[in-house]
N, C-alpha and C positions, 0 to 999 in steps of 0.2 A: 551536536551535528557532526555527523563523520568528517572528517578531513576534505576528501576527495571530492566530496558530492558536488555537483556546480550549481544543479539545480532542487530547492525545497517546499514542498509543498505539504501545508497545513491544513488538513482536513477535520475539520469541526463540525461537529453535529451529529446528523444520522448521514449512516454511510449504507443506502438499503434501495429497494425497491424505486422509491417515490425520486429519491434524487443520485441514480448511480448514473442518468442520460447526464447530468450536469458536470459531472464530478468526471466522468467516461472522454469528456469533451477538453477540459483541461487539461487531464492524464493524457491524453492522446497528441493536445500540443507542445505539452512540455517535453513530450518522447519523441517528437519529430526533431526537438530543435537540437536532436542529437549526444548532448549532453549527460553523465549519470544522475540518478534523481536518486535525493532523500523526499519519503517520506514521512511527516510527521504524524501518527494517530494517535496523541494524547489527548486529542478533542473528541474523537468520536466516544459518541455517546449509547450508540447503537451500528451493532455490525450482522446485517441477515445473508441469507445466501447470495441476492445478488450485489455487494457491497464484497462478497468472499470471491465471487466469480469477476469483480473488476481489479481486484488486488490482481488474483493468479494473469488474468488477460494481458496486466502492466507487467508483469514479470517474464512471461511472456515473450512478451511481444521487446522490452530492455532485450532478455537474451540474444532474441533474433537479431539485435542492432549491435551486438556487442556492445550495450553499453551495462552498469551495473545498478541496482533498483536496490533500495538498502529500506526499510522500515525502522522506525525509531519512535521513545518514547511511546509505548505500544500502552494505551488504556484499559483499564478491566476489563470493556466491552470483549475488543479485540484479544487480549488474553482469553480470555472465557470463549470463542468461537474457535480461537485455535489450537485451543486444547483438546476441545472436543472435536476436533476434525483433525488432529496430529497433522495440523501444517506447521509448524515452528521450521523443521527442517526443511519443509520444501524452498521457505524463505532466506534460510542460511542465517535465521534468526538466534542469537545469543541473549535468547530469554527465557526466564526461568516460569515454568509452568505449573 
């Protein structure tokens, strides 16, 4: 876990289609309450496009607030979608691809 982070959230399972309203819903209170967020994706299991379009939303929407959105313990899933879509850097990510 980063140092700084105040707040961490453990995203397990599929991160996709079917449950991004769910996941969208947490990410969006945990970013109200101000604080920077880790999040943890060593549990996803599966990463599709819109699972990739709620990552970028939260990062987003972190900047907007000044505060900082940090991704950690990144899964194969999520290694493997963000290779193929050369997002590491847009994440400020220090993982190896």
């Amino acid at each position: 876990m980063y140092p700084n982070a105040h707040q961490r959230l453990c995203i397990e399972g599929e991160l996709n289609i079917y449950t991004a309203a769910e996941w969208k819903k947490r990410l969006d209170d945990l970013i109200a309450q101000g604080e920077d967020l880790e999040l943890d994706l060593g549990g996803v299991q599966e990463l599709d496009t819109a699972g990739l379009q709620l990552l970028i939303m939260a990062k987003k929407e972190t900047s907007l607030r000044n505060q900082q959105l940090r991704l950690a313990n990144h899964s194969p899933a999520v290694l493997e979608v963000f290779a193929l879509c050369d997002l590491a850097v847009m994440f400020g990510d220090p993982v190896p691809l």
